[in-house]
Structures are given as C-alpha cells and as structure tokens.
C-alpha positions in Angstrom: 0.9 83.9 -20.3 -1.0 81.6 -22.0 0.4 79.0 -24.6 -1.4 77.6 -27.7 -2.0 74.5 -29.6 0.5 74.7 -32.4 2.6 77.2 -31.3 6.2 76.6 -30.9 8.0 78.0 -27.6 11.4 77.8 -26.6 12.1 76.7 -23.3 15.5 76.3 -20.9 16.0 72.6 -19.5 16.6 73.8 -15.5 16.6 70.6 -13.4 15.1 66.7 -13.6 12.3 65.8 -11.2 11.3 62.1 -10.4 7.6 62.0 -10.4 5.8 58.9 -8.4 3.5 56.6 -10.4 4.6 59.0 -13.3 8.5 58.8 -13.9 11.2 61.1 -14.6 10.8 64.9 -16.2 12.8 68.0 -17.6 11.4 70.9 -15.3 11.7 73.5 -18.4 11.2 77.3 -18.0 10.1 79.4 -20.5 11.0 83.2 -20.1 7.8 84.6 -18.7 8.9 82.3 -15.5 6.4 79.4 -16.2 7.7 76.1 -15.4 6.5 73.0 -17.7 7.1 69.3 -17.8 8.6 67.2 -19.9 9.0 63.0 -19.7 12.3 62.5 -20.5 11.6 59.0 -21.7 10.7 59.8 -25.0 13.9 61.7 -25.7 16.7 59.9 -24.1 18.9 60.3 -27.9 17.7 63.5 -28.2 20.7 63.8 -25.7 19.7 67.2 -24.0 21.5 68.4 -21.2 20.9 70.7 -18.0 20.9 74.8 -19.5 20.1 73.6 -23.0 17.8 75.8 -25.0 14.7 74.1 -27.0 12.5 74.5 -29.2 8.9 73.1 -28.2 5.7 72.7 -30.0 2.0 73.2 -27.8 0.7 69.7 -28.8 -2.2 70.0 -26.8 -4.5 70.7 -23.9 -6.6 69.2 -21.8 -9.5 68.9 -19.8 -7.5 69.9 -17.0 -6.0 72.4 -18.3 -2.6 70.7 -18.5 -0.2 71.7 -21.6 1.6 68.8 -23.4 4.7 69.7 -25.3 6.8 68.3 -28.2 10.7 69.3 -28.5 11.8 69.5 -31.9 13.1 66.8 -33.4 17.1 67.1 -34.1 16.5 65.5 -37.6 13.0 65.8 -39.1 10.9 69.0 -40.0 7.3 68.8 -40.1 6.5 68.0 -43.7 9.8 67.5 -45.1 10.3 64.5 -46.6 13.3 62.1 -45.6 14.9 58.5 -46.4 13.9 55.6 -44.3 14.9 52.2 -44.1 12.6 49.7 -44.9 12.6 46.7 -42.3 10.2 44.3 -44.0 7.1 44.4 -46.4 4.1 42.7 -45.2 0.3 42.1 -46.2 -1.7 41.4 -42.9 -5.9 41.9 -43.9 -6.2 42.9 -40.0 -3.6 45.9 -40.2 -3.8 49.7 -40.3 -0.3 49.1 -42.2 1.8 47.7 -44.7 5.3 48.4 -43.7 7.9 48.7 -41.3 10.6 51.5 -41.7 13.3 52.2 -39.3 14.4 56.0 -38.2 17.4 58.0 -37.8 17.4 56.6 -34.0 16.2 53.0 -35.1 13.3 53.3 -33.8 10.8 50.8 -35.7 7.7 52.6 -37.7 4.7 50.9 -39.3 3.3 52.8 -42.0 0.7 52.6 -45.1 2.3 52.4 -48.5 -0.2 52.7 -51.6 2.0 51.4 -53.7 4.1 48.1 -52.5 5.3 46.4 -55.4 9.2 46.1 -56.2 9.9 47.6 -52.8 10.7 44.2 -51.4 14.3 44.3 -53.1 14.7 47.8 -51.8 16.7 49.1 -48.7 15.5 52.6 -48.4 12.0 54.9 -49.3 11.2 58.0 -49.4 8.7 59.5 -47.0 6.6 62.7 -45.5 7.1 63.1 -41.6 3.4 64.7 -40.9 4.7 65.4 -37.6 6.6 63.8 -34.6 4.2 62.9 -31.1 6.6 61.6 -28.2 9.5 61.3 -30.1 8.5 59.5 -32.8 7.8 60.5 -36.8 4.6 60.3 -37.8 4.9 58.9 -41.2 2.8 59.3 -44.9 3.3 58.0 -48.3 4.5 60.5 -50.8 2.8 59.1 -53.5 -0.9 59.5 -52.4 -2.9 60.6 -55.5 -5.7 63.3 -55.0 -8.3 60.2 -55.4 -7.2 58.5 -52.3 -7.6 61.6 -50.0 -10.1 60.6 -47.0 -13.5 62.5 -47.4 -15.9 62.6 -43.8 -18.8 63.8 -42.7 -17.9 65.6 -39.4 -20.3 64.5 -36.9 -22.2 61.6 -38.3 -22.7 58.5 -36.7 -21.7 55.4 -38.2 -21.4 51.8 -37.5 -18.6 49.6 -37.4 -17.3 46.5 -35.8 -14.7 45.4 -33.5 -12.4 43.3 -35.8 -9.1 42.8 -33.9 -6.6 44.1 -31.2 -3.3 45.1 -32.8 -0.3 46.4 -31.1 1.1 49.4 -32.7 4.1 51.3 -31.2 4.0 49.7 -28.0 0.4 50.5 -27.6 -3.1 48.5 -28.3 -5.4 49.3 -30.1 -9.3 48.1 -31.5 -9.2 47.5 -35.2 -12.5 49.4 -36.2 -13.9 48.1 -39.6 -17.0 48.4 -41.9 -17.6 44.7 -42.3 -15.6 44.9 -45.6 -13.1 47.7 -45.2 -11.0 48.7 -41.8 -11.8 52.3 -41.0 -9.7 53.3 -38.0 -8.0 52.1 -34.8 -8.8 53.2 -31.2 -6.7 53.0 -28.0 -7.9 50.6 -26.1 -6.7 51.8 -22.7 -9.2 54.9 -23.2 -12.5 52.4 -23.5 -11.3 49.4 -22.0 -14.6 50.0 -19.4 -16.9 49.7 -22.2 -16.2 46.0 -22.6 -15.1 45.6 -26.1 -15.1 42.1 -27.5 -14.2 40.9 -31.3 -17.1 41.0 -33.7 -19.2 43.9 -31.6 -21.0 46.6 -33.3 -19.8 49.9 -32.2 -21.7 53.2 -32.7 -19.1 56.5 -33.4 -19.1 60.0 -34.2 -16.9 60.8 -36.7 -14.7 63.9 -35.2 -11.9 64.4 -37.8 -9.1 62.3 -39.8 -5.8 61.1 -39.2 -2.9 63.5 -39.7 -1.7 61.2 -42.3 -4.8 61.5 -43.9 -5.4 57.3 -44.2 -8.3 57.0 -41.5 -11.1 58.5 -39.9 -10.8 59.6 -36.2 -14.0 58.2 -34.7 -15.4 58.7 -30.7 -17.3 55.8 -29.5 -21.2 56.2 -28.3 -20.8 56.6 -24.0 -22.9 54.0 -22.7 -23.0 55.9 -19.5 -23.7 59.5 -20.5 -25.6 61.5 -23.1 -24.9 65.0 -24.7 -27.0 67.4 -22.8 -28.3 65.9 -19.9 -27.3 67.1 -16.6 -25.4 63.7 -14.3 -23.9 64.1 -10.6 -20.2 63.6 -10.0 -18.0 63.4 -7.4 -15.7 66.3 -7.0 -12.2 65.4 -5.7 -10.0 69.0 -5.6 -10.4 72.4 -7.3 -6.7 73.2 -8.9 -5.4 76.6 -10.1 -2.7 74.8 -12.1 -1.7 71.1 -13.4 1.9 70.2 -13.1 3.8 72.8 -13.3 1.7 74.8 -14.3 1.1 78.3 -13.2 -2.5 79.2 -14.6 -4.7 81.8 -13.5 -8.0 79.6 -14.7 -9.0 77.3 -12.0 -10.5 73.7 -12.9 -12.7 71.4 -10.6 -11.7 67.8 -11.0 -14.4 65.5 -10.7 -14.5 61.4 -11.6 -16.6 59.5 -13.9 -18.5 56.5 -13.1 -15.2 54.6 -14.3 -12.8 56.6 -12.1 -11.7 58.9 -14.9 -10.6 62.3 -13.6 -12.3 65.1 -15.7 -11.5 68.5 -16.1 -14.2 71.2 -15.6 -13.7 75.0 -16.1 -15.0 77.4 -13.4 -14.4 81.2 -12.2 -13.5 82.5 -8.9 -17.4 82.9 -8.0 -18.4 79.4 -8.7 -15.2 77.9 -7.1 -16.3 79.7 -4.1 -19.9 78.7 -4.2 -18.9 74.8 -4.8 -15.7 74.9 -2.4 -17.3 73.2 0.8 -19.5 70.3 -1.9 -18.7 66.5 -2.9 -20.9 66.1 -5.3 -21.4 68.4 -8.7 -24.2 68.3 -11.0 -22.6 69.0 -14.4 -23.7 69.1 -18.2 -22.2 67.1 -20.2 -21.3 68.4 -23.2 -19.1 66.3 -25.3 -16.3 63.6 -25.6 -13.0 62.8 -25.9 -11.3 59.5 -25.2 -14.1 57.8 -23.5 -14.3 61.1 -20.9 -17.0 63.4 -21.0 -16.7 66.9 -21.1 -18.3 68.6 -19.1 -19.5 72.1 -17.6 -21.2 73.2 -14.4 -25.3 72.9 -14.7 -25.8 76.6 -13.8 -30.0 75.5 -13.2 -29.7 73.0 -11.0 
C-alpha cells in the first residue's frame, strides 16, 4: 500500500521505541500491516495511550522515500477558525510577525495581524488554523482582504538579502528581504554550509507560498550544483524501506559534498547493476532544502 500527501489514515498506537540520536516514537500500524513512526515529542498533551486509534494526515515525503505523519489535533480542524489568547502586541521592522497568541495547550504562537490597532486592550482574537505541523496550529488572520493575497511567479529568480536571524518556534531562521520589504524566512539549519552572513545577496527560485498565504516560499541558488549537469556521489546503502517503512520501491542513498544524505529512486535492474559501486554519477535535477534531487545519469 502506498500512502499519499494529504490523505488522512488512521492508525493503531502498538508499542514505543527509543531511537539513538533520534528519540522516542509511537510504532503505529495501520491495517494493511505497515508499521510507521511517530516522535512522541510533539504530542506529549495529546495524551495517547498504547491500543489508541488515530487519525493521521500524510504530511509528506521525501527523498528517501520516508512518510511523515500528523495526528489530528484534539481541538482544531483545518480551516476552522478558533479563539486565541493574545500574549503581547509588538512591532519589530526585522519580524515575519506581529503577535504572540497562546493555544489550547499554551503553547506560544507568533502570527501576522493586518490589522493591530485596539487589540492591545484585548484578551482574546479570533483566528484561522491553516493547518497544524508537529503539533502546532499554523495560524492566519481572518480579516485578510482579497488585495493583500500574495501573487508569484513560480519559478523566477529573484534577489534578496540576508537581513537578520530570528528565532521562531524554537527554530532559526534567515530573514530574506528586498532591501525595503521582508519577503520570507528560511531555516537556517538546511543552508548553514552556504555561509550566510547579514547584508548578503541571495539568488532564489521562487517555488510556492506560505500556507498562510503572507510569504513567498523561496529555494536558494546551490553553489555547488546546477540543474542538469551530471556530478559523482558517494553512495553509502541501497534501502527497500526508511523507518518503518515497508516499501516495495528501493532508493540508493548517496551524500552531498556537505554530507547531506539524498534520496535517489531506482528499480530492481539498476540496484543490481550499481550494488558492488561507491561512487554514482547522477543528474541533478532539482532542489529542496539545500539538497539536490537527483536521478541516475542513465548515459554515463
């Protein structure tokens, strides 16, 4: 069986497993017998218990071929809109947001408000949960007018600058900006080896927009690699599953020049002809958080 990006699953909690260098998981089965992992981390007040049944949303996959999942969230449907409390109002020219709200489980939540004024003598706002990643609403202002909807050209390349290094939800990211207005955020963990610094100019492809439609979702020009051309890589394992995982595909894992482990497709013939090789010439053929994507240069 194969699962799909957006589709919701439901799935039997049968064990915990501790994982080195990776933590504690839920080991859930689904009822075609395929096993699947899930960090229990992120859903410690979710409060689920050994034999409990869920409800889990494909939220994607990888290179690798690995499925990430999202359990439904006790309180929030996607696109429903709910009460939040509001921690604190701010106005930081260097921030992606505007506001601090607090969840169900009081977990802090910066969001963008169009609209700010009054709501400093208010407890409470109303607001759209887009959709929840690792536990976590992902917020949007209700009152967005038609005019303020994002518009992109999907694939263009722009410039744009390197203005800061915020922390956001425990995580940090590079304020991206146009010299006068800030575009998007990237993680930095994902291009720390291309040796950011404040002020840079940063070539990206635009590649889509945020789910709550405030910024553009931009990939960073490789300095290693182009789209196309044909580079050697180490290969380090061929795997018939990741995790869990029981999938009939198999997938060659090779490493970037940065150590990266990349996922590349292959059948039964070319795992064969590849099985006794360390080094793979592949095409690259895209990217996605600093990795390319590759496939096997069938002319080499």
């Amino acid at each position: 069986m194969k699962f799909e990006e957006g589709i919701w699953y439901s799935f039997s909690i049968s064990g915990i497993v501790d994982i080195p260098d990776k933590g504690e998981h839920f080991i859930l089965l689904h009822d075609s017998g395929r096993k699947m992992l899930l960090r229990t981390d992120y859903y410690v007040k979710y409060n689920y218990a050994l034999g409990q049944i869920i409800e889990c949303r494909v939220d994607k996959v990888n290179c690798t071929g690995q499925v990430f999942l999202e359990p439904k969230h006790p309180h929030y449907n996607d696109g429903q809109v709910y009460s939040f409390d509001i921690i604190r109002i701010f106005l930081d020219e260097e921030s992606l947001y505007n506001a601090k709200v607090k969840d169900v489980f009081s977990n802090e939540i910066d969001v963008y408000l169009y609209q700010t004024d009054g709501l400093q003598t208010k407890k409470n706002i109303m607001l759209q949960v887009v959709q929840v990643k690792k536990g976590l609403p992902i917020l949007c202002d209700i009152q967005k007018g038609k005019s303020e909807i994002i518009e992109f050209d999907y694939g263009k390349e722009i410039k744009l600058k390197v203005k800061s290094v915020k922390k956001y939800n425990s995580e940090d990211f590079y304020i991206l900006y146009d010299g006068d207005t800030i575009k998007t955020k990237i993680k930095v963990k994902y291009y720390k080896n291309y040796g950011f610094d404040i002020g840079d100019e940063v070539i990206c492809e635009i590649i889509g927009i945020e789910s709550n439609n405030y910024f553009i979702v931009v990939e960073p020009k490789n300095p290693w690699y182009k789209i196309g051309n044909v580079y050697t890589f180490t290969k380090i394992g061929i795997e018939k599953y990741a995790g869990l995982e029981e999938d009939k595909a198999k997938v060659m894992i090779v490493l970037d020049n940065n150590g990266n482990k990349c996922g590349v497709p292959i059948n039964k013939t070319i795992a064969t002809s590849l099985q006794e090789r360390d080094k793979i010439e592949c095409r690259v053929i895209g990217f996605r958080k600093g990795r390319p994507q590759l496939e096997i240069d069938q002319n080499p």
